[in-house]
Phi, psi and omega in degrees: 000135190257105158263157174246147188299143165322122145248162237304167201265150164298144170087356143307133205309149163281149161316143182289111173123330195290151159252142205275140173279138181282163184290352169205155174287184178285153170231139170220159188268156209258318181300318174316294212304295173301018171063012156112010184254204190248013203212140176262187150192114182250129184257131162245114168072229177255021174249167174275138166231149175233096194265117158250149198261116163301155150312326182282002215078356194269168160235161195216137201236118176263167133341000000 
């Protein structure tokens, strides 16, 4: 017969190495970012991305 462990109560040490996670990501408004226009230009590490908000509302994030 196989048990399974309890699992863990809110407020348990994380595993040795894990980084403890926020209860949500960041949330930013797509207009902030783009200053009230329709278009961004976001850097990760050393490349450009470029985000833009469409007429429909969507947004499409490029290269």
């Amino acid at each position: 017969m196989q048990h399974d462990s309890p699992p863990p109560h809110p407020g348990a040490a994380e595993p040795a190495g894990a980084a403890p996670q926020p209860a949500e990501p960041p949330r930013h408004d797509a207009h902030a970012l783009t200053a009230g226009g329709r278009q961004a230009n976001i850097v990760l590490d050393d490349r450009v991305y470029s985000l833009r908000i469409t007429r429909a509302g969507k947004l499409i994030l490029t290269k």
